[in-house]
N, C-alpha and C positions, 0 to 999 in steps of 0.2 A: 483381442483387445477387450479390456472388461468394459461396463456401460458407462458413458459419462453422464453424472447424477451431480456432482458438486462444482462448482468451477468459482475458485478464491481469485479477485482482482483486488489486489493490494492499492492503495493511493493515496497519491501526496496532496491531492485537490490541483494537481496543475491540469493546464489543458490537456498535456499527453497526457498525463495515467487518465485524462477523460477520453480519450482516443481510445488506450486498452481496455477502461470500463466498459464502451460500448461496443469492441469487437469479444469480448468475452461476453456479453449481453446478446448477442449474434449468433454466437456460438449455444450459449446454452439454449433459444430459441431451436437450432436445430437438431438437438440430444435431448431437448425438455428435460435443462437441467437447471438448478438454482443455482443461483451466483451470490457470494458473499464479498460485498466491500469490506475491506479489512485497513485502517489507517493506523499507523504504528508512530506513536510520543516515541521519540529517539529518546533515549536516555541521559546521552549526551547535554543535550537541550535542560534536559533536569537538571541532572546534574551540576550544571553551569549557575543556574537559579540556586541551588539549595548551597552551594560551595562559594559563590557570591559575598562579597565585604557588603550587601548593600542592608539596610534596617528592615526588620522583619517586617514591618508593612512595606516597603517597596520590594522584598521578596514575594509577598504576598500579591501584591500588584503586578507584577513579572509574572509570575504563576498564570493568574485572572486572566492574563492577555492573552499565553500561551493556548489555554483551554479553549479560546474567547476563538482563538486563531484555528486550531483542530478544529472544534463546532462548525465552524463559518462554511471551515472548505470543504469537510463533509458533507454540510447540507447543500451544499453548491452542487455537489455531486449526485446527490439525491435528487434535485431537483430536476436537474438533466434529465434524470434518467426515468422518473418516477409515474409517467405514462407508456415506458416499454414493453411489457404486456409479458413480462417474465419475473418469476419469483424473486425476491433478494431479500437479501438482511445486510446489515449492519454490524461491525464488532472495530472496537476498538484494544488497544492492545498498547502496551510502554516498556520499550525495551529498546534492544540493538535489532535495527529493520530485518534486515534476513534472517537472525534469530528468529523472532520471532513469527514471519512468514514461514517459516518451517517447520515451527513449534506447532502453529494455527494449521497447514496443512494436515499434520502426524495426528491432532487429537480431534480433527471435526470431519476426517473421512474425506478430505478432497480429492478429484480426482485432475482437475488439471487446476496450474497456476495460470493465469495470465496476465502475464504487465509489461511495463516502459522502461527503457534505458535511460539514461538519461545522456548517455554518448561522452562522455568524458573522456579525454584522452591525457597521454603522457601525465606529466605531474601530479595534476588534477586524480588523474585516476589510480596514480600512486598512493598519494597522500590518502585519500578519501577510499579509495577502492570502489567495488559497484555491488551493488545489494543483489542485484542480478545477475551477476557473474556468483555470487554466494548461494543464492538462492538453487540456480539450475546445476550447483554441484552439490550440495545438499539435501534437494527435496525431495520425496519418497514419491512423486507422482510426475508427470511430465510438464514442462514449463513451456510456456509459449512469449517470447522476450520479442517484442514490440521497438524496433529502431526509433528512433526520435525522427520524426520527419525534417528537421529543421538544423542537423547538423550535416558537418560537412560530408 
């Protein structure tokens, strides 16, 4: 097993992916490894904004909110965590989620993933799919996928 040195916890700013920030903060404590929070602008979400009938100032205001909303729940997340006594950074990233969790894994050297389910079933998880189920079949290092405590 090679040495774990980087450990990626991906987050949406909800409570679980702050449940998997902190057992991957856990983790790297005991490998004295850094852990990079990585929050990914869906694309979709842009998308939606920039393809909008709405006037380019309340595009622009849409926009504003969106950023206003990423900032907020990363520093939320930061803040949690921000006396844990383990290395971290920050990246943000805008695309399609497990894309580019896999992208961020292949070009910054990670050596484990750790995150949240979101536990979605039948339809839900049709329609939508799960970034996690994407992720731990595409990712070049090992994924450690965190149940939602709160579903069935």
């Amino acid at each position: 097993m090679q040495p774990i040195q980087h450990i990626l916890a991906p987050t949406d700013g909800s409570d679980h992916s702050l449940i998997a920030t902190r057992y991957a903060l856990e983790l790297a404590k005991k490998f004295e490894a850094k852990v990079t929070l990585l929050m990914i602008v869906d694309k979709k979400d842009l998308d939606s904004i920039k393809m909008s009938t709405m006037s380019d100032e309340l595009r622009h205001r849409a926009q504003a909110m969106v950023d206003e909303g990423r900032d907020h729940a990363l520093s939320h997340v930061v803040d949690q965590i921000k006396d844990c006594g383990v290395p971290f950074s920050t990246a943000i990233e805008q695309g399609e989620p497990a894309k580019e969790i896999v992208s961020y894994a292949k070009a910054h050297a990670v050596d484990w993933i750790v995150m949240s389910t979101h536990a979605r079933t039948g339809l839900a998880h049709f329609i939508i799919g799960s970034v996690t189920e994407s992720v731990v079949q595409h990712s070049p290092c090992p994924v450690l996928s965190l149940p939602n405590p709160h579903s069935d």
